[in-house]
C-alpha positions in Angstrom: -10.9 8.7 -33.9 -7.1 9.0 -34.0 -5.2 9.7 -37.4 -2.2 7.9 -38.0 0.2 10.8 -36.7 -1.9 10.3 -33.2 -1.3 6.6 -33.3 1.8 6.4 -33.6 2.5 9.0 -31.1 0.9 6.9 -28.5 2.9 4.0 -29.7 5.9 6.0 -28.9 4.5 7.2 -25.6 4.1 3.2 -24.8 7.5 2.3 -26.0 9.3 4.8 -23.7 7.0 4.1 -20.8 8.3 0.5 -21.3 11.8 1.4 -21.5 11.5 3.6 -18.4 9.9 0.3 -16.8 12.7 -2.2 -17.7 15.3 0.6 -16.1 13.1 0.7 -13.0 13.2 -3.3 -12.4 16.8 -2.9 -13.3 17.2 -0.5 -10.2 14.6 -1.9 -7.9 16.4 -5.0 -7.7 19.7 -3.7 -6.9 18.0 -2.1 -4.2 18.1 -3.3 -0.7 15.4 -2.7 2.1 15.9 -3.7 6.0 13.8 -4.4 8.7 14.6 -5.7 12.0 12.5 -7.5 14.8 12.9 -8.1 18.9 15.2 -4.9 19.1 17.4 -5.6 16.1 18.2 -9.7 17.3 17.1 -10.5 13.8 17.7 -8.3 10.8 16.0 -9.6 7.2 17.4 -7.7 3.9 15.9 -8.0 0.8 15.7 -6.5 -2.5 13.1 -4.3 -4.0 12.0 -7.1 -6.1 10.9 -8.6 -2.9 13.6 -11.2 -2.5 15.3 -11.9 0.9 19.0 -11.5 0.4 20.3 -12.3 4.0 18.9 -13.0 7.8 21.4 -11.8 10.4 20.4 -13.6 13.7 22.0 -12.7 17.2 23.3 -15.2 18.9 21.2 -14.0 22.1 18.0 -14.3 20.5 19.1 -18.2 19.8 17.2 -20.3 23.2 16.9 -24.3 22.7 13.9 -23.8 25.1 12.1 -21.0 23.0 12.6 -22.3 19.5 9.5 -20.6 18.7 9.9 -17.1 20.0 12.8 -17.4 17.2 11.2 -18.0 14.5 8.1 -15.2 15.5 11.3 -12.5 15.1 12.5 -14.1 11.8 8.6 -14.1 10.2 8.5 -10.8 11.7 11.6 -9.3 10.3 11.1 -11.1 6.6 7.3 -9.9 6.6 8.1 -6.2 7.2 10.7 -6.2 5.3 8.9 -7.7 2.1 6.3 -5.4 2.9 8.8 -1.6 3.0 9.6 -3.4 -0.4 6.4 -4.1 -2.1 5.3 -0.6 -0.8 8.4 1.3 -2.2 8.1 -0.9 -5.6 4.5 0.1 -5.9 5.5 3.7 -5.6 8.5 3.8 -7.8 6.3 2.3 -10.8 3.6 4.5 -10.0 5.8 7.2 -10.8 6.2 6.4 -14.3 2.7 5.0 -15.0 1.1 8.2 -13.4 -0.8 5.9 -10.9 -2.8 3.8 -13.5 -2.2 0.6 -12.2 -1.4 -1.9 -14.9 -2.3 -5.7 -14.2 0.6 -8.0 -14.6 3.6 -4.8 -14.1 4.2 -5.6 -10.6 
């Protein structure tokens, strides 16, 4: 059983972890992650909050007769992009909840 001193210590403890969390989302979505598909023809950026913040598409990989070999290099970009994003958002939190994973932080 916890006495009021331990109690409120934890409360503390939760308080800063919460602050430390807000500063993190702060960060993590000013940061930008970038991934590239069919030897850099398309280029997806997005934030660390897993939000796509430009496409850059060469003009080359643009073919009126292979539409969809176009949009297989954007899905590809955007996906592994979102994905270097989740991955280093998962990380970053982990660092300040010590690996418990939390439902509902991220």
């Amino acid at each position: 059983m916890l006495g009021r001193g331990g109690m409120g210590n934890i409360m503390k403890q939760a308080q800063m972890m919460q602050k430390r969390m807000a500063q993190m989302q702060q960060e993590l979505e000013e940061r930008r992650i970038e991934a590239t598909s069919g030897g850099g023809m398309v280029k997806a950026v997005v934030s660390g909050k897993q939000q796509l913040i430009s496409l850059t598409i060469d003009p080359k990989a643009v073919d009126p007769e292979d539409v969809e070999m176009l949009q297989d290099l954007v899905v590809a970009a955007v996906s592994e992009a979102l994905k270097q994003s989740q991955k280093m958002s998962e990380e970053e939190m982990g660092k300040i909840t010590g690996g418990l994973n939390i439902p509902g932080l991220f």
